[in-house]
TORLOFI-609909 format. One line per 2 residues: number of its first residue (from 1); their letters; for each residue x, y, z of C-alpha. Coordinates in Angstrom, 3 decimals, padded with zeros to 6 digits, always signed. Example, Ala and Ser with C-alpha at 12.3 -4.5 7.8 and 13.67 -1.06 7.14 Angstrom:
TORLOFI-609909
1> AS> +012.300 -004.500 +007.800 | +013.670 -001.060 +007.140
end
This chain:
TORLOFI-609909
1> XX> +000.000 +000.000 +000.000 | +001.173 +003.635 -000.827
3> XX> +001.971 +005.886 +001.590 | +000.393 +009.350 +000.722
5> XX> +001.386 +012.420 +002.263 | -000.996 +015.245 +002.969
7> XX> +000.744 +018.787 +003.627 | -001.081 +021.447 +004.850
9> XX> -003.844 +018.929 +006.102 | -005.359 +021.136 +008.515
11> XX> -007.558 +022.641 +005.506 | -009.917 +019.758 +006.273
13> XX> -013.040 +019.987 +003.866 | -010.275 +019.611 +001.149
15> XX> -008.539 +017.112 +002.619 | -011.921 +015.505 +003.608
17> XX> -012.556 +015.070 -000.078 | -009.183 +014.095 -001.416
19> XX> -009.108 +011.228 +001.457 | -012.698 +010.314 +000.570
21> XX> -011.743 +009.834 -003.176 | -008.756 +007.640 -002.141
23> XX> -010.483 +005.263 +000.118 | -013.475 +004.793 -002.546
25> XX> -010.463 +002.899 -004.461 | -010.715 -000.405 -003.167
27> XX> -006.808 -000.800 -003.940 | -005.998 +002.117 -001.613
29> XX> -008.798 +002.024 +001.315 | -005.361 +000.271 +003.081
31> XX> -003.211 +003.183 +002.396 | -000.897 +004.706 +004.624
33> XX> -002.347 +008.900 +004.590 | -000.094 +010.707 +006.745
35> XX> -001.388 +013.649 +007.837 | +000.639 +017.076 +008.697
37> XX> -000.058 +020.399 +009.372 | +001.281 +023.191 +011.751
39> XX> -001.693 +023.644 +013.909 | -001.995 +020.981 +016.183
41> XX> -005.891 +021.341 +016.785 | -006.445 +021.888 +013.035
43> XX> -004.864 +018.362 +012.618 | -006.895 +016.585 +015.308
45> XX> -010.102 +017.744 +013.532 | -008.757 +016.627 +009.790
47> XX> -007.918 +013.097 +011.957 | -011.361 +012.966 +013.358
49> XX> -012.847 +013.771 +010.298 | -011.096 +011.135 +008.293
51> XX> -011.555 +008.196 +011.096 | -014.967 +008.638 +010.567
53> XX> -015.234 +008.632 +006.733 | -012.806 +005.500 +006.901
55> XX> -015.650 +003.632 +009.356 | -018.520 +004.613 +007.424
57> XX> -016.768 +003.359 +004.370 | -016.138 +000.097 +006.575
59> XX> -012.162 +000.091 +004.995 | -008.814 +000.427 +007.258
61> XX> -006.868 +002.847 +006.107 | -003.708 +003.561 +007.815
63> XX> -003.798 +007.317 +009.463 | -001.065 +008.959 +011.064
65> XX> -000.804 +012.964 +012.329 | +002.568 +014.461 +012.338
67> XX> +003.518 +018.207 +013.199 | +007.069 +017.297 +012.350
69> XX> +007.226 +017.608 +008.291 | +010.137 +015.211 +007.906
71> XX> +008.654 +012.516 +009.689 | +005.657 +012.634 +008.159
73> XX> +007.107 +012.795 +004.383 | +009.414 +009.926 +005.509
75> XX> +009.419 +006.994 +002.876 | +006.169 +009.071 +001.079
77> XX> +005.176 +007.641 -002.419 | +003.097 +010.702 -002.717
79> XX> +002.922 +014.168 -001.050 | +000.269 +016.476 -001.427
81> XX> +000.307 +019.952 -001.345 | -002.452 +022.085 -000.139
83> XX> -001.734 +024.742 +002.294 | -001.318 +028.356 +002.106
85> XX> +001.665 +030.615 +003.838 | +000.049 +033.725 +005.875
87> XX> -003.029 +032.822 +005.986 | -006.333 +035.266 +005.998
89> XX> -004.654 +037.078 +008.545 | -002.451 +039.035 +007.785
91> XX> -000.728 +037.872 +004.259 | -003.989 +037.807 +002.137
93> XX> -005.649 +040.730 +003.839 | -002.382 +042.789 +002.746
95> XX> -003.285 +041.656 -000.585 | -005.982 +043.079 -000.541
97> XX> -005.818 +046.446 +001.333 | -002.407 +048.074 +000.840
99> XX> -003.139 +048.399 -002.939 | -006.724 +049.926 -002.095
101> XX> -004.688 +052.812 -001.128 | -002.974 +052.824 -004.559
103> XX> -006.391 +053.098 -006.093 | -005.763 +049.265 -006.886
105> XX> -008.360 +046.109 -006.389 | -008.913 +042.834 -007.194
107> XX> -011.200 +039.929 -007.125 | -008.856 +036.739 -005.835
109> XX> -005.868 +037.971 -005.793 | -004.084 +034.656 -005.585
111> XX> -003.008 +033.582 -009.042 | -001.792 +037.085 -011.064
113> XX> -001.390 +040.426 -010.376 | +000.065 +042.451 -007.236
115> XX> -001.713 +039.664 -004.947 | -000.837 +036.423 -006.866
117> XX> +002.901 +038.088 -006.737 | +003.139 +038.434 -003.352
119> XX> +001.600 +035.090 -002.825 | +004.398 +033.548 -004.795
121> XX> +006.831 +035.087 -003.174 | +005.810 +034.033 +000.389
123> XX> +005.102 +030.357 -000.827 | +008.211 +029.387 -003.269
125> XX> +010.777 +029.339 +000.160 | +008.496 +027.278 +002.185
127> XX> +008.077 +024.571 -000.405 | +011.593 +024.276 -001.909
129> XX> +012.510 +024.116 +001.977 | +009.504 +020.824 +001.538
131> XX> +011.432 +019.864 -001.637 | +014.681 +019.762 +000.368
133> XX> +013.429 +017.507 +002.908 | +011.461 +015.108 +000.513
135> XX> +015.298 +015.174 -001.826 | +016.370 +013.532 +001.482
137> XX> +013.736 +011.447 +003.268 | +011.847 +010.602 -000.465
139> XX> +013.812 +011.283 -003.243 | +010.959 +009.120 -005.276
141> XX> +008.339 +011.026 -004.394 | +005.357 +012.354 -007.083
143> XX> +004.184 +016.054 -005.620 | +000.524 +016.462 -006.529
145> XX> +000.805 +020.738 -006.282 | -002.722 +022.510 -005.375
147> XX> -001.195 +025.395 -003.783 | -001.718 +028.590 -005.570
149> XX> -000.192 +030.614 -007.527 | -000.123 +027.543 -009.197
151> XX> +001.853 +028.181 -012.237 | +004.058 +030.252 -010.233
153> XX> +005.136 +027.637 -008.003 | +005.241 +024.262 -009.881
155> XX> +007.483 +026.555 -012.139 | +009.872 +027.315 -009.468
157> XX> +009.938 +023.643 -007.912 | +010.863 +022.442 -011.550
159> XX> +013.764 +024.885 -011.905 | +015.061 +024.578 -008.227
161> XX> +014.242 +020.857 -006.656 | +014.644 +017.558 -008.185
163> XX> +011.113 +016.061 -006.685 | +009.173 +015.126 -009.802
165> XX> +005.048 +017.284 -009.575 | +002.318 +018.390 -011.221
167> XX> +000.120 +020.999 -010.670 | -003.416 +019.794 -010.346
169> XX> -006.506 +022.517 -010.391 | -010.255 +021.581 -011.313
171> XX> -010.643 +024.450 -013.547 | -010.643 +022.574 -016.869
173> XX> -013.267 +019.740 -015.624 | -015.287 +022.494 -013.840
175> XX> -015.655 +024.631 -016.634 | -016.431 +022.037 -018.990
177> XX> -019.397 +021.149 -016.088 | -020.259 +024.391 -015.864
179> XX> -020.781 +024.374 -020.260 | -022.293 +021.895 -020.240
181> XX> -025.331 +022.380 -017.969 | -025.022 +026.032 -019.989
183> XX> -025.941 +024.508 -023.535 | -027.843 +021.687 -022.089
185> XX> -025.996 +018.948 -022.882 | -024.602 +015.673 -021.194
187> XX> -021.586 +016.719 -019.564 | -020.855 +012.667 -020.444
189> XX> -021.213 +013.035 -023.776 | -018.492 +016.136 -024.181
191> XX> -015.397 +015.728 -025.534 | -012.716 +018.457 -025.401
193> XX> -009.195 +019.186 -025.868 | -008.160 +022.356 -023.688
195> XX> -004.631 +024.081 -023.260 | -002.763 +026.557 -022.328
197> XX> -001.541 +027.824 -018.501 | -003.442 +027.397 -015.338
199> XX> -006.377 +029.623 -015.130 | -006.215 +030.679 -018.358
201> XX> -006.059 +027.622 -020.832 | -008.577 +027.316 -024.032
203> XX> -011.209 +024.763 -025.401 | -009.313 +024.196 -028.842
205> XX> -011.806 +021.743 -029.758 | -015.231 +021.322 -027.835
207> XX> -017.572 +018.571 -029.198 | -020.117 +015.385 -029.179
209> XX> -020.096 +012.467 -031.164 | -018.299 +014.651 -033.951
211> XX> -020.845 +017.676 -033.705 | -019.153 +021.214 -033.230
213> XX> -020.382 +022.704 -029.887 | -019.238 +026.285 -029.768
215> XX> -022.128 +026.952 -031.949 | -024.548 +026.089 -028.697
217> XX> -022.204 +028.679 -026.579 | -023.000 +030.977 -029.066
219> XX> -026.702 +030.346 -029.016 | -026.325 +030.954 -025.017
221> XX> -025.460 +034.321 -026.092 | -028.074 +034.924 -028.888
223> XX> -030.895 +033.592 -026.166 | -029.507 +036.117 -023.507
225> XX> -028.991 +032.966 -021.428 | -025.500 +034.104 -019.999
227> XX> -025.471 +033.435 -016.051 | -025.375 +036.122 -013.946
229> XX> -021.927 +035.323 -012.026 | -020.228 +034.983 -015.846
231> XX> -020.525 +037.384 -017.971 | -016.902 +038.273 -018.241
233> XX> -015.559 +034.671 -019.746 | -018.383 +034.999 -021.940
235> XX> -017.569 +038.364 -023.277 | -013.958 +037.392 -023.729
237> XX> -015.151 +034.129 -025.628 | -017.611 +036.694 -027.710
239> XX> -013.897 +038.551 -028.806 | -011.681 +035.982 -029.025
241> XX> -013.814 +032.704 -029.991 | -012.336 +030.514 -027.833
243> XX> -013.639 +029.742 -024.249 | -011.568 +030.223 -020.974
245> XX> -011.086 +027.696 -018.499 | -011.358 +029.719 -015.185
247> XX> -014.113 +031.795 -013.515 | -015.117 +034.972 -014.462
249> XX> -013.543 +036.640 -011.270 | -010.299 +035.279 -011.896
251> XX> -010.385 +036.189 -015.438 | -011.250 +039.534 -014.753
253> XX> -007.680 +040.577 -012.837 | -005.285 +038.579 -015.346
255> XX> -006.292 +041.259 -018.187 | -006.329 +044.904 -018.326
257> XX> -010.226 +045.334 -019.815 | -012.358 +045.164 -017.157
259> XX> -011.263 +046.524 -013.737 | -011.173 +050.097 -013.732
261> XX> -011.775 +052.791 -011.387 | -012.445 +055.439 -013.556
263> XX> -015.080 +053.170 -015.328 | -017.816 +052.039 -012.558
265> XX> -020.046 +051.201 -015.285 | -017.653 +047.950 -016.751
267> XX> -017.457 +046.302 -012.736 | -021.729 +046.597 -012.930
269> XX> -022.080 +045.407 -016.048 | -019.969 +042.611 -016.305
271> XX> -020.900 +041.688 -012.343 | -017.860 +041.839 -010.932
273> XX> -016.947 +041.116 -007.408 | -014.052 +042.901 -006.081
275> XX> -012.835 +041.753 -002.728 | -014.500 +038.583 -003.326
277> XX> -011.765 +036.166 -001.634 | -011.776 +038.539 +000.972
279> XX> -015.705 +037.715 +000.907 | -015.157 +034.099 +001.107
281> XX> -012.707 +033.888 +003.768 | -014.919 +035.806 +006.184
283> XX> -017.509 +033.299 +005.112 | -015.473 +030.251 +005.600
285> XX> -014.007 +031.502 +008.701 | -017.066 +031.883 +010.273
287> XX> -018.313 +028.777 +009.035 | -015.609 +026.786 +010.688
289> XX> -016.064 +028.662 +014.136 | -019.810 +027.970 +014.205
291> XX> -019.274 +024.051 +013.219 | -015.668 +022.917 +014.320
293> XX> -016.932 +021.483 +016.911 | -019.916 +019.303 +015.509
295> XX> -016.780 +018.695 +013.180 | -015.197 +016.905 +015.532
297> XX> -017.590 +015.569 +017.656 | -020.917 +014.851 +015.565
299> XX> -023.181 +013.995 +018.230 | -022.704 +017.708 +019.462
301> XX> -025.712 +019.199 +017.847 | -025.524 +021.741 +015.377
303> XX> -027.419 +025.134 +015.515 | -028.912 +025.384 +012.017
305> XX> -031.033 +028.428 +012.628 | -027.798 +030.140 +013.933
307> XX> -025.274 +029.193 +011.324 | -027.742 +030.541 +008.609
309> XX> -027.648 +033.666 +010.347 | -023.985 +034.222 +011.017
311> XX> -022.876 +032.933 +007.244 | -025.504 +035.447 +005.895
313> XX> -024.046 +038.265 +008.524 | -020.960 +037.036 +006.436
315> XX> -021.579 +037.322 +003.213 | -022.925 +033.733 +002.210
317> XX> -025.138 +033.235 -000.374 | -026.811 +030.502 -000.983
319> XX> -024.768 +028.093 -002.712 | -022.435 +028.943 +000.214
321> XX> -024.403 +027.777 +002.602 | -025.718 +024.670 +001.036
323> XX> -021.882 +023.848 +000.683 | -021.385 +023.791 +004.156
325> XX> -024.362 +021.919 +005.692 | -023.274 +019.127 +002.890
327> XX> -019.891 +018.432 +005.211 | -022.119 +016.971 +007.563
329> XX> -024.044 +014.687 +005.293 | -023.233 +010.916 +006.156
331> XX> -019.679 +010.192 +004.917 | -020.129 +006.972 +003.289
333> XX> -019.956 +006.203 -000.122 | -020.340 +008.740 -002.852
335> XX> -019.557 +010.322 -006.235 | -016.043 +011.285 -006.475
337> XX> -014.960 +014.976 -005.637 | -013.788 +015.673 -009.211
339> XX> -010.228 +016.646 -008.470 | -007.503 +014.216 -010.042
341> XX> -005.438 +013.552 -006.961 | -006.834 +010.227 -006.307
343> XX> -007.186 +009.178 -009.817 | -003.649 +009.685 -010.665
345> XX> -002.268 +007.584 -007.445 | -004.835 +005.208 -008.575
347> XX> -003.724 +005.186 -012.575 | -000.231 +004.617 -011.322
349> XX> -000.568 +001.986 -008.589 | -002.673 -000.031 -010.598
351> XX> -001.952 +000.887 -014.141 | -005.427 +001.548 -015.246
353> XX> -004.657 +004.587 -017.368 | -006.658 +007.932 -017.248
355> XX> -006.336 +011.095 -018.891 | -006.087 +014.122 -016.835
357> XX> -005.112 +018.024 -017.294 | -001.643 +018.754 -015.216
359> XX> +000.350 +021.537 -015.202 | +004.217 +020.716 -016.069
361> XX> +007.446 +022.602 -018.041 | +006.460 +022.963 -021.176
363> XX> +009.614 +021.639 -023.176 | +007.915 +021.917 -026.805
365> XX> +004.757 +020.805 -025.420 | +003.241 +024.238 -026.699
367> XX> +005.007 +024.950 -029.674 | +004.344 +029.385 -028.989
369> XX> +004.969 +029.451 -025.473 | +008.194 +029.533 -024.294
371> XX> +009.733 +026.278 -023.552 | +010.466 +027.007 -019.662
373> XX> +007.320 +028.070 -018.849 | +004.561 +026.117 -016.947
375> XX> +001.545 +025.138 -018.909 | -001.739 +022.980 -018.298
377> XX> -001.720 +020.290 -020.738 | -003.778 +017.106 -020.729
379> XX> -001.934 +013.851 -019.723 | -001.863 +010.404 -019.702
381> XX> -001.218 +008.192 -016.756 | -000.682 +004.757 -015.749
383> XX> +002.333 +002.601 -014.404 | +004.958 +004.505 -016.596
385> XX> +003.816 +008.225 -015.019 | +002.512 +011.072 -016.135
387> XX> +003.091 +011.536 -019.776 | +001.873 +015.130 -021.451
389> XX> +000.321 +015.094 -024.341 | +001.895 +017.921 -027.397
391> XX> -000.465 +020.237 -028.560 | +001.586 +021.592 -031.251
393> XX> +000.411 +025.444 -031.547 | -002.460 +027.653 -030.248
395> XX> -004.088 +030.018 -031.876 | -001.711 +033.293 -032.185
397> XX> -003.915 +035.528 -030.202 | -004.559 +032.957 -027.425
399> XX> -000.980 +032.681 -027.302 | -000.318 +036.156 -027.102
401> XX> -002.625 +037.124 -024.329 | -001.406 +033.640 -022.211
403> XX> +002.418 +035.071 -022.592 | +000.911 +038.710 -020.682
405> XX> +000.491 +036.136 -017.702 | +003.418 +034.103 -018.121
407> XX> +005.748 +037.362 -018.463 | +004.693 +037.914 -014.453
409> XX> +005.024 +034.333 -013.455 | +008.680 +034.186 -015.436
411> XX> +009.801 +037.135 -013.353 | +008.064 +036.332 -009.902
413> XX> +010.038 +032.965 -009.990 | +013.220 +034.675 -010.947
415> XX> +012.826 +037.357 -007.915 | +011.945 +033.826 -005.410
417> XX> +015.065 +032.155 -007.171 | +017.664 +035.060 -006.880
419> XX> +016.727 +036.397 -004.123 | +016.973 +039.959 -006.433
421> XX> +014.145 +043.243 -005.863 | +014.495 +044.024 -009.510
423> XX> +012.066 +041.730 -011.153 | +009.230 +042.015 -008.295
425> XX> +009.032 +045.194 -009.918 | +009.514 +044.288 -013.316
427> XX> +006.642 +041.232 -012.367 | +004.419 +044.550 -011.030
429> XX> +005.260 +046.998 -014.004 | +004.418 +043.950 -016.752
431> XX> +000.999 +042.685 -015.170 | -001.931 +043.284 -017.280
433> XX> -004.370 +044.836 -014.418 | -001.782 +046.909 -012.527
435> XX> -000.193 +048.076 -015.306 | -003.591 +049.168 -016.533
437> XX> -004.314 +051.367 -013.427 | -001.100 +052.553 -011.809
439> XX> +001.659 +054.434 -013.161 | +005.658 +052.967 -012.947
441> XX> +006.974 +055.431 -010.189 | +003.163 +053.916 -008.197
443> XX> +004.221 +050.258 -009.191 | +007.645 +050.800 -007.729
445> XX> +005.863 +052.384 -004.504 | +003.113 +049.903 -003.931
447> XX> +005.646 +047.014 -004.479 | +008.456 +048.744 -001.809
449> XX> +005.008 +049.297 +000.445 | +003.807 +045.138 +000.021
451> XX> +007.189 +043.733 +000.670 | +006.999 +046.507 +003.870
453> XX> +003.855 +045.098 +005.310 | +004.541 +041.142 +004.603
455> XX> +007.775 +041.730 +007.242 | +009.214 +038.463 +007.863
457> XX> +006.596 +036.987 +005.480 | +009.201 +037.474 +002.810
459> XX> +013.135 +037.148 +003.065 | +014.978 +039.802 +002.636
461> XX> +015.953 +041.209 -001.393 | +018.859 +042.919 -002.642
end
C-alpha cells in the first residue's frame, strides 16, 4: 500500500474530499495517509474527520498525524500539497488592502497580479525548503501541487528541486461542467481538448459524437442565457472565440479590460466582485467557528437556525451555505470529488490509465509558449507516469494574451530564485491589471510598500 502524504492537512473539507476519493479505491482504502499540518488542533479535527469517513466506508486505512514535516514525508510515495503561507490574517488581507490605497483592487488575488505576486513570493521558500526535505527522506516522491499561484510555483519547484510534480486545479473539468449544464448537454457526452496555462487555458476543440459545440455557446449568447456570475468569460469568448477555463472573477484581474476605477459602469455590467476572496474567507471563517466542533464531535448538535444567520451576517449566499451543511451529510460512499489527486495515485498503482489536465514545463509541449514556462496540458497516466500530451500550436492571439500572464510568473520565480528586488518590480510593471491602473513610479511604490507590510513573510531582497 502507498503511503500518501498530505501537507497542509489542517484545511480539512479539502482534505476531507481528497481522502474520501482515495479510500473509494478499493486498492488504496489500506493506504498509509499521513497527515501534517502546523496547527496541532487543526490536525486533530482533519484526523477525526477522516476516522470517521474511513468507518462509514467500513475500509482500514492507515492514518497517522505528524507536526514534524520530515517525519511525516518519511518513505512518502506521494505528497500532497495544499496549504497556504500567511493565511487570511495578515498575508492575504495585505493583498488586498495596501493596494486599495494605490487606487488598486482585485477579485482573488491569488493567481496574477500584485496579490498572486506576493503570494508567490511568500510560498516558493516554504516549499523548496519541503522539496529539500522530501530530496532527502523521499527522493521518489510524485508532488501532486494545489497550492496557488499555481503556475508560479510548480514553475519554481521544476527549476530549483529535483522532486518530480504536477500541478493539479479543477478548472478545466469544472468549466467544462459548468458548459455543459449552460448549452444543455450531457456533460458525459463532451469531448474536449483544452490548453494553455493554469487559469487561463482554451477549449481548442469542444464537441459530441463529432458535432461542433461552440455553436450552442453561441446560441447561449443569442438567447440572452448568460449566467449572472459569468458574464466576463463569456464576453472574452464573444472577442476571441475561444472559451476560458477559469471563472469569471479570476479572469477579470489577469487582463487589463475590465477593472477600472475610472469606469464604474464595466465592474456593474460585467458583475464583478471585487474583494471577493476577501468575501469568502470571512464566510469560511465563520463557518468553521460555528461548526468545528460538531466537526469533531458529531453527536454535538448543530445550531442550524444560527449558522444561517452568522454565514448570511458574512456574506454567504446561498450556494455557500448549502456547501457547508453538505460536510455533515453521512460520509459513506459517494460520487467522487472531481479533483484528479486520487485518480492519478490510482492510474499509477494499478496501471489503469486515465487522462487528466496537469500543469508541467512545457519543453515543446506548446510549440508558442516559451519552452520554460509552466503550462496545463492534458496527460496520460498509468504505471509509466505522467506523460503530457503535445499540442503543437495555439491560436496566435490565445498565445499572445497567455504570454501577458506568463511574463509575471517568469519574473516572480526569478525574484523567489535570486533572491533579487528588480524583477518584483519588473513582475508589477508587466501585469496586465496593474499596469492598466497605476503608473511605474506607483508600481515601484506599492511594491516597496507590500514587501513593507509582509515583514518576515518574505526574506529579505537585494
Amino acid at each position: 500500500m502507498p503511503k500518501i502524504v498530505f501537507l497542509g492537512a489542517g484545511s480539512t473539507v479539502f482534505a476531507k474530499n481528497l481522502i474520501t476519493d482515495i479510500l473509494n479505491f478499493p486498492e488504496l482504502a489500506e493506504a498509509h495517509i499521513a497527515l501534517h499540518d502546523i496547527d496541532p488542533a487543526r490536525l486533530e479535527t482533519t484526523l477525526q474527520v477522516s476516522l470517521r469517513m474511513a468507518d462509514a466506508l467500513a475500509v482500514q486505512p492507515q492514518i497517522t498525524t505528524h507536526l514534524n514535516r520530515r517525519e511525516a514525508l518519511e518513505g512518502a510515495d506521494y505528497a500532497i500539497g495544499m496549504f497556504q503561507v500567511g493565511g487570511y490574517e495578515p498575508c492575504t488581507r495585505i493583498d488586498f488592502e495596501v493596494p486599495k490605497k494605490f487606487g488598486l483592487r482585485q477579485t482573488i488575488a491569488d493567481t496574477l497580479g500584485i496579490g498572486g505576486i506576493m503570494r508567490g513570493l511568500r510560498t516558493i521558500p516554504v516549499y523548496l525548503d519541503m522539496c529539500r526535505d522530501m530530496e532527502d527522506v523521499c527522493p521518489d516522491v510524485f508532488l501532486l501541487n494545489y497550492v496557488n499561484p499555481m503556475a508560479i510555483v510548480t514553475w519554481a519547484i521544476n527549476r530549483a528541486a529535483s522532486i518530480r510534480t504536477v500541478g493539479l486545479c479543477h478548472s478545466v473539468q469544472g468549466t467544462a461542467a459548468q458548459l455543459a449544464a449552460d448549452m444543455d448537454v450531457p456533460l458525459s457526452e463532451i469531448n474536449y481538448v483544452c490548453a494553455g496555462i493554469n487559469h487561463m487555458a482554451f477549449y481548442l476543440n469542444l464537441e459530441r459524437a463529432g458535432e461542433d459545440l461552440y455553436p450552442r455557446i453561441r446560441k447561449v449568447i443569442e438567447d440572452n442565457r448568460i449566467p449572472d456570475w459569468n458574464r466576463v468569460r463569456y464576453e472574452v469568448f464573444r472577442r476571441l472565440g475561444y472559451f476560458v477555463t477559469e471563472s469569471s472573477e479570476h479572469l477579470a484581474e489577469y487582463t487589463p479590460w475590465f477593472i477600472k476605477r475610472d469606469r464604474p459602469d464595466l465592474i456593474e455590467r460585467f458583475n464583478i466582485p471585487l474583494d471577493e476572496y476577501i468575501r469568502r474567507c470571512e464566510v469560511q471563517i465563520a463557518g468553521w467557528e460555528l461548526t468545528k466542533d460538531t466537526i469533531e464531535n458529531p453527536h454535538i448538535p448543530l445550531d442550524q437556525d444560527l449558522l444561517v444567520e452568522k454565514l448570511k451576517l458574512a456574506g454567504a449566499n446561498d450556494h455557500e451555505i448549502e456547501f457547508v451543511f453538505n460536510l455533515f451529510k453521512e460520509n459513506g460512499p459517494r460520487s467522487m470529488s472531481g479533483e484528479y489527486g486520487a485518480y492519478i495515485i490510482h492510474a499509477i498503482e494499478t496501471g489503469q490509465p486515465r487522462v487528466v489536465y496537469g500543469n508541467v514545463m512545457n519543453d515543446g509541449l506548446i510549440e508558442n509558449l516559451p519552452d520554460e514556462s509552466c503550462v496545463e496540458v492534458p496527460c496520460l497516466v498509468d504505471k509509466n507516469g505522467l506523460q503530457p500530451t503535445r499540442i503543437d500550436r495555439l491560436p496566435t492571439h490565445l498565445a499572445a494574451l497567455i504570454q501577458t500572464n506568463i511574463n509575471v510568473q517568469a519574473l516572480t520565480v526569478q525574484a523567489a530564485l535570486t533572491g533579487k528586488r528588480a524583477p518584483i518590480y519588473h513582475a508589477a510593471m508587466l501585469d496586465p491589471h496593474t499596469a492598466a491602473e497605476l503608473g511605474l513610479s506607483q508600481i515601484w511604490d506599492l511594491v516597496d510598500e507590500m514587501i513593507d507590510a509582509h515583514g518576515d513573510w518574505l526574506p529579505a531582497y537585494d
